[in-house]
C-alpha positions as CSV (number, residue, x, y, z in Angstrom):
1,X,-21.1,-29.3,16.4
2,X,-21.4,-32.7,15.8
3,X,-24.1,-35.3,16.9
4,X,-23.4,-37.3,19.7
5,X,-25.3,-40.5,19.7
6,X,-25.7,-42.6,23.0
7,X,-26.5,-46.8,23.2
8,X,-27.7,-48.1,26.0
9,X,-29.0,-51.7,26.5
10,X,-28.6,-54.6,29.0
11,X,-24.8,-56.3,29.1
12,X,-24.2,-58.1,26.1
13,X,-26.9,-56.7,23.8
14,X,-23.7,-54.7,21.7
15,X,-23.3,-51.6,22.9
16,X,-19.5,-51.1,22.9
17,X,-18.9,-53.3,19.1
18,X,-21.4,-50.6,18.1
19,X,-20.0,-47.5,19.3
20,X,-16.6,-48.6,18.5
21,X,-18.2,-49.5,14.4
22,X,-19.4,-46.0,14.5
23,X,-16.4,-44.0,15.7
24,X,-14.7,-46.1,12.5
25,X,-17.0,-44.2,10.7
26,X,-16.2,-40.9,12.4
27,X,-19.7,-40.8,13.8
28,X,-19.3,-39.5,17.7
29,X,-21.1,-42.3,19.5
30,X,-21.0,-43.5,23.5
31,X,-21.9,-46.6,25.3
32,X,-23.5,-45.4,28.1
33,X,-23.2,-48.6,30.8
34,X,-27.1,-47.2,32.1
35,X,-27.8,-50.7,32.9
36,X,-25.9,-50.6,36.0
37,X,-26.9,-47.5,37.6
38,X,-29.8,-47.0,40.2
39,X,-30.1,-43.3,39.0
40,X,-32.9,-43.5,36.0
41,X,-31.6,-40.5,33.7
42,X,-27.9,-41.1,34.1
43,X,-27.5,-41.4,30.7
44,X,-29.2,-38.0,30.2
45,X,-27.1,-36.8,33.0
46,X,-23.8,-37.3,32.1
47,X,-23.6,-37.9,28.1
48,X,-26.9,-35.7,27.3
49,X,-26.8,-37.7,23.8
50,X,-28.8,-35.6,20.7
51,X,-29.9,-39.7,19.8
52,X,-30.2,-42.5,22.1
53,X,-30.1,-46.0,20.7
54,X,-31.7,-48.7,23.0
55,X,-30.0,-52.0,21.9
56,X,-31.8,-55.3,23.3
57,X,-30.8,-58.5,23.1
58,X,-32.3,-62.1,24.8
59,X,-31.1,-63.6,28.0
60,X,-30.0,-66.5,26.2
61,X,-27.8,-64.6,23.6
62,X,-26.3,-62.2,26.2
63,X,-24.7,-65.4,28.2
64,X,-23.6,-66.4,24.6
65,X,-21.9,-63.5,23.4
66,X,-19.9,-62.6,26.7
67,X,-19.9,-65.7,28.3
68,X,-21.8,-64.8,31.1
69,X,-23.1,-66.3,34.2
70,X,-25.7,-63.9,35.5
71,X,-29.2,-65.2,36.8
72,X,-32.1,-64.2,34.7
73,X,-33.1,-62.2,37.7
74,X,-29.9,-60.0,37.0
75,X,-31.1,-59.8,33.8
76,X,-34.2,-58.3,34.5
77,X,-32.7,-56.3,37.0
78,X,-31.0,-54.6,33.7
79,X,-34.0,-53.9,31.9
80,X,-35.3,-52.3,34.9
81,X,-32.7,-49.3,35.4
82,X,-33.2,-49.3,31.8
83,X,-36.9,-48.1,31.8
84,X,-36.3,-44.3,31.6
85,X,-33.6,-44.8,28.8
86,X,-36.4,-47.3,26.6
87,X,-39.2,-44.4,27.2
88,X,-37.0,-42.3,25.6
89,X,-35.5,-44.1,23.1
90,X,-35.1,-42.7,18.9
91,X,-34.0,-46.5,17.7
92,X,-34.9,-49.3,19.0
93,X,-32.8,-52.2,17.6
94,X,-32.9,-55.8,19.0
95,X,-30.2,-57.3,17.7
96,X,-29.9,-61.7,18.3
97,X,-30.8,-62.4,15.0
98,X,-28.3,-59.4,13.5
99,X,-24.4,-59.3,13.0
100,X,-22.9,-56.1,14.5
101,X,-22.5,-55.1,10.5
102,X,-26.0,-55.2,10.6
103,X,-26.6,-53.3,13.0
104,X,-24.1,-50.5,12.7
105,X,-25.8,-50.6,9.1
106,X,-29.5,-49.9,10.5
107,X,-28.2,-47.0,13.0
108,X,-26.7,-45.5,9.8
109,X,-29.6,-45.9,7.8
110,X,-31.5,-44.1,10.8
């Protein structure tokens, strides 16, 4: 059976450009949209992922890269329903300073 690989992360930090890189590479991978649930283990819950990715990125860069207008309060709200997902993290990758190449490349690597 194959690995199943789940990203979560606050909007904006990559999590669909790198589960769509990593099907390319016929790796079974899921963006899991954790962030907007009030249920901590959702992502356990419904994708039950053999390796979850935790992909972070700054508020700054996530109103750049999706054009956003969310409050930094929003924001935080994110990282917050993202706590149970971060404690149980395999890879953590924070990823302003990377290209989604770059990334995709260090989840490989892993």
């Amino acid at each position: 059976m194959a690995v199943l690989i789940g990203i979560v992360g606050p909007c904006g930090a990559g999590k669909t450009t790198l589960a769509n890189n990593l099907k390319a590479l016929q790796i079974n991978a899921r963006a899991i949209a954790q962030e907007h649930s009030y249920v901590p283990n959702m992502w356990q819950a419904l994708t039950h992922p053999d390796i979850l990715i935790f992909l972070d990125a700054s508020y700054p860069v996530t109103m750049q890269r999706r054009n956003m207008r969310w409050t930094y309060r929003e924001y935080e709200e994110q990282h917050h329903r993202l706590r149970h997902a971060r404690e149980h993290t395999n890879l953590f990758i924070f990823t302003d300073p990377l290209t989604p190449e770059g990334v995709t490349q260090l989840v490989v690597n892993f």
